[in-house]
Structure formats: structure tokens, C-alpha cells
C-alpha positions, 0 to 999 in steps of 0.5 A: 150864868154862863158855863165857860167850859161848854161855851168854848166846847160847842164852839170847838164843834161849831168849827169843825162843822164848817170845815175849820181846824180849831187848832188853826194858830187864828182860831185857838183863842177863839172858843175862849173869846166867844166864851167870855164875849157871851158872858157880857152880851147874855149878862141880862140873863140873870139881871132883874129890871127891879134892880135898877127900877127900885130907887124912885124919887117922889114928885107932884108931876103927872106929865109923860116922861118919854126916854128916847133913842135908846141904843140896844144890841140883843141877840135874835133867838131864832139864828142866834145873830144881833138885831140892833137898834133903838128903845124908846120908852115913856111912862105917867108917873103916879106920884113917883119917877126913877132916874133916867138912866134906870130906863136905859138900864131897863132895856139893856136888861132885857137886850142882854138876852136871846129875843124876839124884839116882839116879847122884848117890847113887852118885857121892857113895859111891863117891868116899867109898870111893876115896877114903878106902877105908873097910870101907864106906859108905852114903849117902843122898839125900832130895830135890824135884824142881821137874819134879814140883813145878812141872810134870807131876803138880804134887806139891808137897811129894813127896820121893824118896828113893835109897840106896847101900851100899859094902863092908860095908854092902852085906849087912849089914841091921844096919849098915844099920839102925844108920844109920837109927837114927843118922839117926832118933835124933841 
């Protein structure tokens, strides 16, 4: 839950110590904007993935179920800027699947957080697993993060890309290689 109060506190702070008058007619509202923008760009923070992976729907199909080009925003940690990009997630259900928006729903859970793209890879594959208790998952992350676009070594356009595997796709380079394909080819 966001505190409203010191949100908009700090970021009175933040503008006197880069030089600006927060009393500037342009920057009077802005402790309150950033308050409230914070309340939505951080909203994961008390969401629980569970919320949106527990409604599930029996089938007799074991095939992959690949979610891909999933569009995030999340906020780096480290420098407090966005990185942004696209979640790619897949799963072999194990007698139950959940609707596909759910996924999606699932990434924006954990994008809605201060992250490293690193653990949020992770995050997204192991509340998949918990979850839905499939034979396994994998996700991957593809991403830009502004630290390395705006800042620092100013490389616009750079993408880091993270993986994870669960379960039977931990040691099973075909599996593997039949994501990417799905990912590649549909």
C-alpha cells in the first residue's frame, strides 16, 4: 500500500535537491501525481498471482500452452527507472489449464514491483508451477532497461534477455527447443 503522505514528502525532497522550487506554479501538483502514479505502477506489491491462477478448467490435453509477446513495464530497483518489454510464458498442463488472460495477469503482477528482470523471471515461473502444478514451465523475459538507455553506457535499443525452466523443462533441451520454435514460428 502506498503512504500518499510520504510519497509526496519525498518527492518534495527529491526537487529541492536537484535545484527546483517545489512551489513552482509547474511542479505543485506534481508530489501528488507521482503519489498516485505510484499507487498504480507498484499495485503488485500487495497482489498475490494466486488471485488470478486460481480458477482453473479441467482438460484431457497435455500439449504446451505458450502465452507470448506479453507487454510489461516494471521499475528496475537498483535506479528506480522502467525497464520494459515482453513476457513470454509456457506450461504442460497436468490435467488442468487456466484462462489465458491469467498469464498475463501473472506478469503484470510481478512488473507491478520494484525488480531485477532476473528474479522476476523467476517469480512469474514459480507461481505458475504453485499454482497450476503443471509437469513444468518456462518463461521467458526479453527487456530495455532505461539505466542502460538513458544513463551509463547509453545503449539504446539493447535487450537482455532471462530464462526459466521448471519441472520437465529443466533437462529437457527438446521441450526447450520446441518453445522457441513456437515462439519463432506462430
Amino acid at each position: 500500500m502506498v503512504d500518499h503522505e510520504k510519497v509526496k514528502q519525498g518527492v518534495r525532497l527529491l526537487l529541492e535537491g536537484i535545484g527546483e522550487d517545489p512551489e513552482r506554479e509547474g511542479l505543485l501538483e506534481t508530489p501528488d501525481r507521482i503519489a498516485r502514479m505510484y499507487e498504480e505502477i507498484f499495485g503488485g506489491m500487495d497482489e498475490d498471482a494466486g488471485g488470478h491462477l486460481g480458477k482453473v478448467f479441467s482438460v484431457d490435453n497435455s500439449e504446451m500452452v505458450l502465452e507470448k509477446d506479453i507487454v510489461f513495464y516494471s521499475t528496475c530497483e537498483h535506479h528506480l527507472m522502467p525497464f520494459y518489454g515482453r513476457a513470454h510464458v509456457a506450461y504442460l498442463p497436468d490435467g488442468k489449464v487456466v484462462g489465458l488472460s491469467k498469464l498475463a495477469r501473472t506478469v503484470e503482477v510481478y512488473a507491478r514491483r520494484l525488480q531485477i528482470q532476473e528474479r522476476m523471471t523467476g517469480q512469474i515461473a514459480d507461481a505458475v508451477m504453485r499454482h497450476l502444478a503443471p509437469r513444468g514451465a518456462m518463461v521467458v523475459l526479453e527487456a530495455e532497461h532505461m539505466c542502460m538507455t538513458m544513463r551509463g553506457v547509453k545503449k539504446p535499443g539493447s535487450r537482455t534477455v532471462t530464462v526459466a525452466t521448471r519441472g520437465v523443462f529443466q533437462d529437457n533441451p527438446a521441450l526447450q527447443a520446441q518453445f522457441y520454435h513456437m515462439l519463432r514460428n506462430s
